[in-house]
N, C-alpha and C positions, 0 to 999 in steps of 0.2 A: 201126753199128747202123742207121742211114738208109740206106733203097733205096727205086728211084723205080719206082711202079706203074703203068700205063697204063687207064684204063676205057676209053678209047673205041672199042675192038673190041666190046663187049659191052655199051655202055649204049644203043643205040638196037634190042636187039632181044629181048625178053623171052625167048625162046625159047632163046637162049644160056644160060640164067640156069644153066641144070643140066647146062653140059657142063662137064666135068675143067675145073677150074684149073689154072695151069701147075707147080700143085705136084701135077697127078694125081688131084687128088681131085674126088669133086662129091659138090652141096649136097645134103644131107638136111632132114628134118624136124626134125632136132635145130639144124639151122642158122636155121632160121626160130622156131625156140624160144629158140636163145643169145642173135638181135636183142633179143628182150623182158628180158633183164637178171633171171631167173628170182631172183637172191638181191637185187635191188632191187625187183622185183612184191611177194617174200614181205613183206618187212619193211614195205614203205608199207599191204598189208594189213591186219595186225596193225593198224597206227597207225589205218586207215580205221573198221576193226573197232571199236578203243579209243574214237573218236570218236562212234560210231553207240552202242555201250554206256552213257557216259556221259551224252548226251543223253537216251538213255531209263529209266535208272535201273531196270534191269530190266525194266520194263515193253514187252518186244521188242517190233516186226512186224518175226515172220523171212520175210517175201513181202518185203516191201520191203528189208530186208537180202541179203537172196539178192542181190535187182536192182543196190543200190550194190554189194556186192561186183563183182559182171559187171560192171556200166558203168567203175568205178575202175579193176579191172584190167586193161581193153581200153585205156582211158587212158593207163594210167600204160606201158601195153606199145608205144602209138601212140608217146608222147613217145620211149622206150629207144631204138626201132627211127629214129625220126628222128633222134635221137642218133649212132646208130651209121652212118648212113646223110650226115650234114654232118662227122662226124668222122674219115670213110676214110682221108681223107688223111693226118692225122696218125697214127692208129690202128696205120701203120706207121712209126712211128718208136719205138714203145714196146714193150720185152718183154713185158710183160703182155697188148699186144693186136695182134701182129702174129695172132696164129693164128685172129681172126674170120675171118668170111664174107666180110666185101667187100675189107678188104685180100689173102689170100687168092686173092680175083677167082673165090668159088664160087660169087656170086650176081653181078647186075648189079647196077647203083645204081636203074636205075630199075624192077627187080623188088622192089627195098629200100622205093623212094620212094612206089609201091603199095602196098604192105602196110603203112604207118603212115598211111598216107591212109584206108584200110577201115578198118585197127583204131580211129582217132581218129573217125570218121564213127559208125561204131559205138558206141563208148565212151561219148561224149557223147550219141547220141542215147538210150541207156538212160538216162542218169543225167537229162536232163533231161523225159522221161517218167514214170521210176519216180521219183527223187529231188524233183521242182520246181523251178522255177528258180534256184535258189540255189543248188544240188546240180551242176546242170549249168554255171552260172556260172562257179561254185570249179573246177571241172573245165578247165573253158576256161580260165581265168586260170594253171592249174599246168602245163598243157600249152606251151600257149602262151610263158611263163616260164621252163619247161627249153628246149625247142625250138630256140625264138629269140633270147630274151633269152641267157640263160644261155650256149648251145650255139653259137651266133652270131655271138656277142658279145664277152662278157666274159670267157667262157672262153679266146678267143683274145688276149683286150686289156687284161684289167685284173685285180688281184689282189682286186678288190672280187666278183670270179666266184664265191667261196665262200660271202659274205654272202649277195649278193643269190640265189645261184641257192637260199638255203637258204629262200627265200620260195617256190618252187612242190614245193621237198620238203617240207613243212609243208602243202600242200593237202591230202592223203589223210584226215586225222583230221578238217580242218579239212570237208570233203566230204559225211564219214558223219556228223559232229554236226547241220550245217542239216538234212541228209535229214531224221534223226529228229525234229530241233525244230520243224522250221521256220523259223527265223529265226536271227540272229545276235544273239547277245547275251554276255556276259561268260562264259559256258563258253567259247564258239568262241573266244574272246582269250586263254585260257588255252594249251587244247591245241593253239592254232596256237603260241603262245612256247615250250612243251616241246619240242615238233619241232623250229622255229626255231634255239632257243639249243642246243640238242643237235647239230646238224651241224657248225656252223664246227670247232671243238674236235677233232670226231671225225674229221673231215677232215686237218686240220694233223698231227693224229700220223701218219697213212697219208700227206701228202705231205712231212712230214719223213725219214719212212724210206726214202722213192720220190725224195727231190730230185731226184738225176743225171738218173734217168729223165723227169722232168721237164722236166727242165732241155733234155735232148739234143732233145727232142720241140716244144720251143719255147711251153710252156706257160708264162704268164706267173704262177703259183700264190706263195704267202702264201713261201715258204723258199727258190724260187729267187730272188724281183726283193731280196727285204728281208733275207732269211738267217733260220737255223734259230732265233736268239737271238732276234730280234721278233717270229717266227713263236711261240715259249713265250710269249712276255708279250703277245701279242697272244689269246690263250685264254682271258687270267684274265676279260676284263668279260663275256665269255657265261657261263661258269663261275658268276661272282658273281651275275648273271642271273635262273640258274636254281635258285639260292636260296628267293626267295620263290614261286615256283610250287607246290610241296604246301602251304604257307602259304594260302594265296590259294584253292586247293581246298579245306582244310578248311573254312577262316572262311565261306565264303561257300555252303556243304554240297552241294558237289558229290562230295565224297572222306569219309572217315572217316578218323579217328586213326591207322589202320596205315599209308594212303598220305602221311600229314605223317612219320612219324616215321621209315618206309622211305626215302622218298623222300626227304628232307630227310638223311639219313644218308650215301647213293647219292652225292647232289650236294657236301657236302660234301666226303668221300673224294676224288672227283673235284677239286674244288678244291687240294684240299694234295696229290694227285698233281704239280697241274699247277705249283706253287709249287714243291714241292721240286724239278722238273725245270729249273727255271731254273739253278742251277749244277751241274744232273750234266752229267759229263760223256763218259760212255756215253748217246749221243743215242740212238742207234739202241734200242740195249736199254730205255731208258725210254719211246721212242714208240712201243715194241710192246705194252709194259704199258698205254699210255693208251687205244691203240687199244682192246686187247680188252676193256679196264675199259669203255671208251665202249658199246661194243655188250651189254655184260652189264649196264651204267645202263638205257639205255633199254628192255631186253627185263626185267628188273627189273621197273622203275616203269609198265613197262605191266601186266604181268599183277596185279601187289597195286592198280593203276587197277580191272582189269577186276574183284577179287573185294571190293574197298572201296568201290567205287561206292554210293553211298545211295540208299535206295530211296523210290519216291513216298510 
């Protein structure tokens, strides 16, 4: 599965960026759109959204929503694109992402390196005109957290990469709530623990299915260093977590009754998924069920968020 790529024909001159790959092809506009991670833009929107909604309690400004929408998604599109752009190297070791752009070699790295430099310039400078400082902060701290920390770091050195990198996936909600508020206060600590406790979990069933891949690619992730058996029991204290979160929303009236008794339902199920998965032993078949349970949780408990939100 491992083959060695060469960039440095083509990373000291921009102008290479759009000739044929040695696989024939060259870059589109669609290449410069798969950098941004179109099905990770949607989902942290939604959550950006969820967070701007709750803050305001119906009481919108969609000028100002417009503006976090644009500043988040240039963001979140900066961080993808440098993502994609420190992960070349590996990128080709894995089936799932041998067929980007820069492994490939349809763009250049430093046509890559460009374009999450403008988008993040960008991104942030909306959010902290339109948003305020707080807005543009969060922004800088989630960027910054996938980028670096995360993309840099840990993803290449520590199994702690999943934890921690799920603190700058948790910025988007955490983003659109100061905009609307202005400040930080016990919402933003909620809807940044939803995000939070939501990713490890959802992570581990996608890299329990993916281990080998993983593995070949030299990723140091939760099922290759520890195995697929710590990796199940390693899910339950997020799981158990995110228990008291619709709790915590009602009592304190940010939510109504349908988001505790949804949502509380949601996280449960999820829980005795992940219980009973400790002695099955069709791994594969059960880490698909949690996956897709994961993503129908959170898109779930967002939208009965977005029509139970309380109003001023």
């Amino acid at each position: 599965m491992e083959q060695s790529v060469s960039y440095q024909a083509n990373s000291d001159n921009p102008a290479l960026s759009f000739r044929p790959s040695p696989s024939g092809e060259s870059a589109t506009w669609r290449d410069f759109v798969a950098l941004t991670k179109p099905g990770i833009l949607r989902s942290n929107l939604i959550a950006t959204f969820a967070g701007f909604w709750l803050a305001s309690h119906w009481d919108l400004d969609f000028i100002k929503l417009i503006f976090i929408m644009i500043g988040t998604s240039l963001t979140i599109a900066s961080s993808c694109v440098f993502n994609n752009y420190f992960d070349r190297d590996l990128d080709t070791k894995m089936a799932r992402t041998q067929n980007r752009a820069l492994p490939l070699q349809k763009l250049s790295p430093r046509t890559v390196m460009w374009y999450a430099v403008i988008l993040g310039v960008l991104g942030l400078g909306v959010l902290f005109v339109s948003g305020g400082w707080l807005a543009g902060l969060f922004g800088a701290v989630g960027m910054f957290g996938y980028a670096i920390v995360y993309t840099l770091w840990l993803k290449r050195h520590s199994t702690w990469s999943t934890s921690m990198g799920a603190i700058p996936g948790a910025m988007p909600p955490v983003i659109g709530y100061v905009a609307a508020s202005g400040q930080v206060d016990l919402g933003t600590w909620l809807i940044f623990a939803l995000l939070f406790l939501w990713q490890p979990p959802h992570f581990w069933a996608l890299a329990i299915r993916r281990v080998e891949e993983y593995r070949a690619a030299g990723y140091p992730v939760l099922p290759v260093v520890k195995g697929v058996n710590r990796t199940k029991l390693q899910m339950i204290p997020y799981l158990v977590l995110l228990l008291p979160i619709p709790v915590l929303m009602y009592t304190y009236g940010y939510t109504g009754i349908w988001f505790l008794v949804i949502g509380e339902l949601l996280s449960v199920a999820w829980l005795v998924m992940a219980l009973m998965g400790i002695k099955k032993q069709d791994t594969d078949a059960w880490a698909k069920k949690v996956f897709i349970f994961s993503i129908n949780h959170l898109t779930i408990s967002l939208i009965v968020m977005f029509l139970n939100t309380t109003h001023l």
